[in-house]
CHARMM internal coordinates of N, CA and C (Angstrom, degrees):
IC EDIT
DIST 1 N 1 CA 1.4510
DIST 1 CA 1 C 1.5342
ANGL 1 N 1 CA 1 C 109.43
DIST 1 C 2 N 1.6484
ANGL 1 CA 1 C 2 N 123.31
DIHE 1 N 1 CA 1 C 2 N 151.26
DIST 2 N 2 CA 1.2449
ANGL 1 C 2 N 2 CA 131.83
DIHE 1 CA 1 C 2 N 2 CA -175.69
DIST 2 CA 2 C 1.5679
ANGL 2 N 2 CA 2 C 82.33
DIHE 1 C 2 N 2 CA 2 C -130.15
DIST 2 C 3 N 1.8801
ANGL 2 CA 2 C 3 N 95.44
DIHE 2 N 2 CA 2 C 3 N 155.57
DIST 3 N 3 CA 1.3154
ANGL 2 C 3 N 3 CA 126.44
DIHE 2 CA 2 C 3 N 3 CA 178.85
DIST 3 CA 3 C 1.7710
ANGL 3 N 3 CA 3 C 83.44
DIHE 2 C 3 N 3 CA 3 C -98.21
DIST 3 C 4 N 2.0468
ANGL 3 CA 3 C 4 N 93.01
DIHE 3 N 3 CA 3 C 4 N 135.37
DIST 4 N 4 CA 1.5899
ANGL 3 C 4 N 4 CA 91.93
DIHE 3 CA 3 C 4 N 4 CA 142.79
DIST 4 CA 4 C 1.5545
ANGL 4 N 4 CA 4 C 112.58
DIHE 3 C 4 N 4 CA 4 C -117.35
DIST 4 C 5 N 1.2072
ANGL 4 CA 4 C 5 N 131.50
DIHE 4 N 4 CA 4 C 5 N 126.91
DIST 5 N 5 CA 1.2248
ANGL 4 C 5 N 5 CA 126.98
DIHE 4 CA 4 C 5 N 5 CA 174.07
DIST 5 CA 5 C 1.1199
ANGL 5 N 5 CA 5 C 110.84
DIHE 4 C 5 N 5 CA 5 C -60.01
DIST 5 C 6 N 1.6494
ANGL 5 CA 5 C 6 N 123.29
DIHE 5 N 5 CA 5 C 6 N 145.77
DIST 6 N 6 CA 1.5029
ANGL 5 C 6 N 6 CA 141.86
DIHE 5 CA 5 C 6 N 6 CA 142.07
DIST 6 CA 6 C 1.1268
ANGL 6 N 6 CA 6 C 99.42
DIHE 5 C 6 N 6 CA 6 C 1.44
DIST 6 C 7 N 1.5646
ANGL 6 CA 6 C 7 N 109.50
DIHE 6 N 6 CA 6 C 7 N 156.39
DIST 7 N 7 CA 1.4256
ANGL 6 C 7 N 7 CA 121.43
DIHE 6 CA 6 C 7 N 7 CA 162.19
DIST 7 CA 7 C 1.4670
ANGL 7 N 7 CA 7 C 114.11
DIHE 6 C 7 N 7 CA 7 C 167.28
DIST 7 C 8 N 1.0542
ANGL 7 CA 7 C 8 N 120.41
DIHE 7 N 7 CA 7 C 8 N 175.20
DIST 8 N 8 CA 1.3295
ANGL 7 C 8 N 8 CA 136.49
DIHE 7 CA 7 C 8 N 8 CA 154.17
DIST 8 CA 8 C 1.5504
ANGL 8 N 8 CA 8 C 140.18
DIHE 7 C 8 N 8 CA 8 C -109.63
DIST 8 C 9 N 1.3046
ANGL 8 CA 8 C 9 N 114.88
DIHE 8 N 8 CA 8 C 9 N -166.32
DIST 9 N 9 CA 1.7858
ANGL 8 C 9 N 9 CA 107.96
DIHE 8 CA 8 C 9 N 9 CA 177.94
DIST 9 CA 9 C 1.4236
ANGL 9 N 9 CA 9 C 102.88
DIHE 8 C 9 N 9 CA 9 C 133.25
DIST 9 C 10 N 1.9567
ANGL 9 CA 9 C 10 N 98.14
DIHE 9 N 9 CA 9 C 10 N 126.34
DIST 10 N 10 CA 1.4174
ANGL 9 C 10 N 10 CA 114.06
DIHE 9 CA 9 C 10 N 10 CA 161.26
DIST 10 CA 10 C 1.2418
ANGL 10 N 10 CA 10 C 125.16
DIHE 9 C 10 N 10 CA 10 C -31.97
DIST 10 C 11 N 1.1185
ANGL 10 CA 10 C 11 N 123.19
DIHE 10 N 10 CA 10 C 11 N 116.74
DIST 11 N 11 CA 1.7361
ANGL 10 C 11 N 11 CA 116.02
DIHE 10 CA 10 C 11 N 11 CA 149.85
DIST 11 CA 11 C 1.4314
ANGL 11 N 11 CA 11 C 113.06
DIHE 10 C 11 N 11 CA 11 C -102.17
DIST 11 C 12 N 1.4745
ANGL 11 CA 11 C 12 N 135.92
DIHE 11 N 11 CA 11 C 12 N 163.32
DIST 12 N 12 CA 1.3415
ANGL 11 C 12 N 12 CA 138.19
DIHE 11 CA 11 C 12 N 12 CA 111.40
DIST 12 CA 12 C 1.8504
ANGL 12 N 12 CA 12 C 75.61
DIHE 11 C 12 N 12 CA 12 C 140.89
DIST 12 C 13 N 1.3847
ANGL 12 CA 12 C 13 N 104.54
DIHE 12 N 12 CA 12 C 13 N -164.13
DIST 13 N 13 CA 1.9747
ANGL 12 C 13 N 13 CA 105.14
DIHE 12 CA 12 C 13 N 13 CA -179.61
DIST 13 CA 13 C 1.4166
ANGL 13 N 13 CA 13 C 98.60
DIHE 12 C 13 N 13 CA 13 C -122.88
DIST 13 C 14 N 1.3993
ANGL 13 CA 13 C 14 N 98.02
DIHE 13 N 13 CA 13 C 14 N 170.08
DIST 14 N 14 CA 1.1172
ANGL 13 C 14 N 14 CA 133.33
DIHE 13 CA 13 C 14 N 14 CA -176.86
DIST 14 CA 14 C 1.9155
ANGL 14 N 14 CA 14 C 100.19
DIHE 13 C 14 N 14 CA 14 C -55.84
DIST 14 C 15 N 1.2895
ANGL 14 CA 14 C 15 N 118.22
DIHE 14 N 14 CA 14 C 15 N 147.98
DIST 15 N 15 CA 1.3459
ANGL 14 C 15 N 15 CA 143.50
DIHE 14 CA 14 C 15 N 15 CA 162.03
DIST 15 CA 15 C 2.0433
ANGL 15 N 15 CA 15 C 98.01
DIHE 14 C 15 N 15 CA 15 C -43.44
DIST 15 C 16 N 1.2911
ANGL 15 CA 15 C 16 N 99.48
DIHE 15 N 15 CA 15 C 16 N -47.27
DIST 16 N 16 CA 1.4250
ANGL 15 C 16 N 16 CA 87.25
DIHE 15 CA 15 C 16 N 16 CA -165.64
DIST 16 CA 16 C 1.4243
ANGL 16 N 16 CA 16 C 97.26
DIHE 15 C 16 N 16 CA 16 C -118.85
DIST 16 C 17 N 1.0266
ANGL 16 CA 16 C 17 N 133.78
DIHE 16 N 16 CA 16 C 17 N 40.83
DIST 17 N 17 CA 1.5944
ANGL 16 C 17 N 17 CA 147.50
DIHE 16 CA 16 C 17 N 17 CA 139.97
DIST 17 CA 17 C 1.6183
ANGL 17 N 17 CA 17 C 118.09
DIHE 16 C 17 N 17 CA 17 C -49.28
DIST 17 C 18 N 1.1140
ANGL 17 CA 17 C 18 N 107.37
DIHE 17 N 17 CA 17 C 18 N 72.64
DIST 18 N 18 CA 2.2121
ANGL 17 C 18 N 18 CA 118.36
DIHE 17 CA 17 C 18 N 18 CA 162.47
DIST 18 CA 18 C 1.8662
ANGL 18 N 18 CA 18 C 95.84
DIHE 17 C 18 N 18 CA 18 C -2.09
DIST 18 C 19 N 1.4278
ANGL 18 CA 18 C 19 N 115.03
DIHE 18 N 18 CA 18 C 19 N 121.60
DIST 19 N 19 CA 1.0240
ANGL 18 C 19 N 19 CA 105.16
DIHE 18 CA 18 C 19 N 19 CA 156.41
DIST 19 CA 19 C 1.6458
ANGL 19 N 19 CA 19 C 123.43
DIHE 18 C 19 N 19 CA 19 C 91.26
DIST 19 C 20 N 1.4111
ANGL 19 CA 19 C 20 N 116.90
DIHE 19 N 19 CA 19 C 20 N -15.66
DIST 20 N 20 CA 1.2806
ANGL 19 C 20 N 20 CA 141.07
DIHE 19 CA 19 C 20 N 20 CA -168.60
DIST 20 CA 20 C 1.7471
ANGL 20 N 20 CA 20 C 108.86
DIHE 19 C 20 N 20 CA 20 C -67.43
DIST 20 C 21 N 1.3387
ANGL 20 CA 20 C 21 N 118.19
DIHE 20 N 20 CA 20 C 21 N 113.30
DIST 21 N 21 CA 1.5784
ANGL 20 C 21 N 21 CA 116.62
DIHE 20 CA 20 C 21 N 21 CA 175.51
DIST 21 CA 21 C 1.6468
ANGL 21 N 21 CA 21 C 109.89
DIHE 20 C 21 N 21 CA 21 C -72.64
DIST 21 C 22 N 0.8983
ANGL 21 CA 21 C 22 N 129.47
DIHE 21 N 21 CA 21 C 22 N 163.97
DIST 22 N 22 CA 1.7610
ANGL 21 C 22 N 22 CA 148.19
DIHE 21 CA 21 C 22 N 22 CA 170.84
DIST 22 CA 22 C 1.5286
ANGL 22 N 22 CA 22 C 101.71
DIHE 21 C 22 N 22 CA 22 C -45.68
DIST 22 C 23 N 1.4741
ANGL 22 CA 22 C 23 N 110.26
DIHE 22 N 22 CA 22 C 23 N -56.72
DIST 23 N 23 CA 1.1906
ANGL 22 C 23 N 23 CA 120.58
DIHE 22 CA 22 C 23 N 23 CA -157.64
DIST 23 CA 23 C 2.0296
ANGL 23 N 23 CA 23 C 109.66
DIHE 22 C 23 N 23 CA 23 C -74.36
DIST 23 C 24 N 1.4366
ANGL 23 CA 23 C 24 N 98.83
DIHE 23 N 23 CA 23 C 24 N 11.69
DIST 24 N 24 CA 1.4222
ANGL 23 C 24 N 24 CA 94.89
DIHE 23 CA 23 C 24 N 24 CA -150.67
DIST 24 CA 24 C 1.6933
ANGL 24 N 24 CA 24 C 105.23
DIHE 23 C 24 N 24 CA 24 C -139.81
DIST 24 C 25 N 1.7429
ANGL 24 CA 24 C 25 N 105.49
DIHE 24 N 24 CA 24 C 25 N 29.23
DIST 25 N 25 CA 1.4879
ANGL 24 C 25 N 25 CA 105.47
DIHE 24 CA 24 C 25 N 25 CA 165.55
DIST 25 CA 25 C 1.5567
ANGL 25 N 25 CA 25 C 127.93
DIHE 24 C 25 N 25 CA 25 C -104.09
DIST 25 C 26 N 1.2800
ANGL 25 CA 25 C 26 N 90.68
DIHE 25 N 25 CA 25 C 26 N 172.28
DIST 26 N 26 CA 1.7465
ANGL 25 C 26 N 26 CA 109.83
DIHE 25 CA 25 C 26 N 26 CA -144.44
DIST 26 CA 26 C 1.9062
ANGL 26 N 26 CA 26 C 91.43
DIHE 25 C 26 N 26 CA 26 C -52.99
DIST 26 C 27 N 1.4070
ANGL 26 CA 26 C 27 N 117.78
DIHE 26 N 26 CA 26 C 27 N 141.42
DIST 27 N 27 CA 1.6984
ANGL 26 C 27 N 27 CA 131.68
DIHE 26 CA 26 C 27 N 27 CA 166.53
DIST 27 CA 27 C 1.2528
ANGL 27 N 27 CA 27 C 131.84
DIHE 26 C 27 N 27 CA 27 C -134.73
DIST 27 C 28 N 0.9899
ANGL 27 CA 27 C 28 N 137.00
DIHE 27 N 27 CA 27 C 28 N 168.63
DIST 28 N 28 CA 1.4932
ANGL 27 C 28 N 28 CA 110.24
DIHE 27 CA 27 C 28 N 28 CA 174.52
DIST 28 CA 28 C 1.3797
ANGL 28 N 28 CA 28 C 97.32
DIHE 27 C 28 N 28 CA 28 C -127.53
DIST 28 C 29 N 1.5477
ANGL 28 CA 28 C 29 N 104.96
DIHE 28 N 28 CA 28 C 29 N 135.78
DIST 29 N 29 CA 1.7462
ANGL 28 C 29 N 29 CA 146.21
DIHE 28 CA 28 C 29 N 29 CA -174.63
DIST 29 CA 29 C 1.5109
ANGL 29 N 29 CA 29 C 89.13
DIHE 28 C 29 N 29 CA 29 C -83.38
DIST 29 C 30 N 1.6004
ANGL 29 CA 29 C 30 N 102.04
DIHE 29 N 29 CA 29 C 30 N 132.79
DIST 30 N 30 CA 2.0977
ANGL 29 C 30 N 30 CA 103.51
DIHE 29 CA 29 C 30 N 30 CA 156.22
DIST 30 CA 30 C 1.7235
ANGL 30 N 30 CA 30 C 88.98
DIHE 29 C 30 N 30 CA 30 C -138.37
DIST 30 C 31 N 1.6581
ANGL 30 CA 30 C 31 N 101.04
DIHE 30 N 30 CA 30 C 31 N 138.70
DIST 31 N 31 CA 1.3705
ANGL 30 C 31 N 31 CA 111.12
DIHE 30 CA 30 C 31 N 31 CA -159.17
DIST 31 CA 31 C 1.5937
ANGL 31 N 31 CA 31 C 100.57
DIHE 30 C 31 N 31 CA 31 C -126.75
DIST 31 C 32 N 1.4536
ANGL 31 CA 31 C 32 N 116.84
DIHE 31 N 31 CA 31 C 32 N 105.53
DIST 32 N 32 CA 1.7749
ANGL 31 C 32 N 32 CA 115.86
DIHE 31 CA 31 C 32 N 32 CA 174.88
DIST 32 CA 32 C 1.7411
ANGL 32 N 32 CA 32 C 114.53
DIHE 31 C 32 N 32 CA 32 C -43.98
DIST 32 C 33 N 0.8055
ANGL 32 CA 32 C 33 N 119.05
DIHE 32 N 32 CA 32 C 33 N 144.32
DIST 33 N 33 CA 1.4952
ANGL 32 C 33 N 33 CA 114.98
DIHE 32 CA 32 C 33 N 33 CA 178.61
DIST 33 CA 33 C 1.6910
ANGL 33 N 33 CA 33 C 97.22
DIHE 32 C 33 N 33 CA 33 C -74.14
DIST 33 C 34 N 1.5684
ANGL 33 CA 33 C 34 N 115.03
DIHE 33 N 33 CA 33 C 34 N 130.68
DIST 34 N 34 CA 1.2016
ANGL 33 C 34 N 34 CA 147.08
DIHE 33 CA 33 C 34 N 34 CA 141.30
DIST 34 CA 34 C 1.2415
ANGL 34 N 34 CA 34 C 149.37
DIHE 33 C 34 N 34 CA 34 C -50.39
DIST 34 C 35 N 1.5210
ANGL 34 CA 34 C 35 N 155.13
DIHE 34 N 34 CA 34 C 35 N 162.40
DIST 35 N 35 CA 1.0899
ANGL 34 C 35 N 35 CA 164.20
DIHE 34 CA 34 C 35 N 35 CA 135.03
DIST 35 CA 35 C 1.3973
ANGL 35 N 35 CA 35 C 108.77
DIHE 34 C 35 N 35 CA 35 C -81.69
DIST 35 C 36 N 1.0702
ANGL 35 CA 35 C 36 N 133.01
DIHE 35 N 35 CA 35 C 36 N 132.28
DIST 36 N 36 CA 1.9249
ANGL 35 C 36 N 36 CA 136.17
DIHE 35 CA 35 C 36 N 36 CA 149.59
DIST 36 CA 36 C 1.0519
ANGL 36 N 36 CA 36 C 121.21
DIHE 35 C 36 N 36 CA 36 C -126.38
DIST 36 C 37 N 1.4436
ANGL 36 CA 36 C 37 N 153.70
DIHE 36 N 36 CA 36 C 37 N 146.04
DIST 37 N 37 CA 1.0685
ANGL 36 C 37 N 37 CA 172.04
DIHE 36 CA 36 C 37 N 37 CA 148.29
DIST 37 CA 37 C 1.6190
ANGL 37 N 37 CA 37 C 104.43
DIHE 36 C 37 N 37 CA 37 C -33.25
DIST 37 C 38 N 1.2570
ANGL 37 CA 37 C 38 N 123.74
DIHE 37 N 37 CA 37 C 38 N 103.51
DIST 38 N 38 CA 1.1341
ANGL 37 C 38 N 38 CA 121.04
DIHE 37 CA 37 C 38 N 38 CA 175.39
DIST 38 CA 38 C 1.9420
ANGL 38 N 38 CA 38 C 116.18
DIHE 37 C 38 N 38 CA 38 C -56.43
DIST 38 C 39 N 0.8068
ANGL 38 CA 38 C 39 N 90.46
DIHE 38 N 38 CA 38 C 39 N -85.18
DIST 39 N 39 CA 1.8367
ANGL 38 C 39 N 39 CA 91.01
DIHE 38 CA 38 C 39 N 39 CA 166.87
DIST 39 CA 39 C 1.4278
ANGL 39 N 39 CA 39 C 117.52
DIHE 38 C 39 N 39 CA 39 C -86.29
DIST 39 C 40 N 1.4334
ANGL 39 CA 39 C 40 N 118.38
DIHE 39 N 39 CA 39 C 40 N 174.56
DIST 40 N 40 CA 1.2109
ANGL 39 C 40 N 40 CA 131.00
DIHE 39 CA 39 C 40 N 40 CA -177.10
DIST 40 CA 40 C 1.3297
ANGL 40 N 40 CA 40 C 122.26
DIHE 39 C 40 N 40 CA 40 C -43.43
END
COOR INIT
IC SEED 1 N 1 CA 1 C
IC BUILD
């Protein structure tokens, strides 16, 4: 298992992103730090 630390980071696009649906503007994500399974 690997640690992911805390964090943050934009998702979704820009307001004036070509092509951009409603459902799909920019937010900001905050993420608890984790465990994952390094390999399979």
């Amino acid at each position: 298992m690997v640690v992911v630390p805390a964090g943050s980071f934009e998702m979704g696009s820009a307001d004036d992103e070509p092509d951009r649906d409603d459902d799909e503007g920019l937010h900001l994500v905050q993420l608890d730090a984790f465990a994952i399974g390094k390999y399979e």
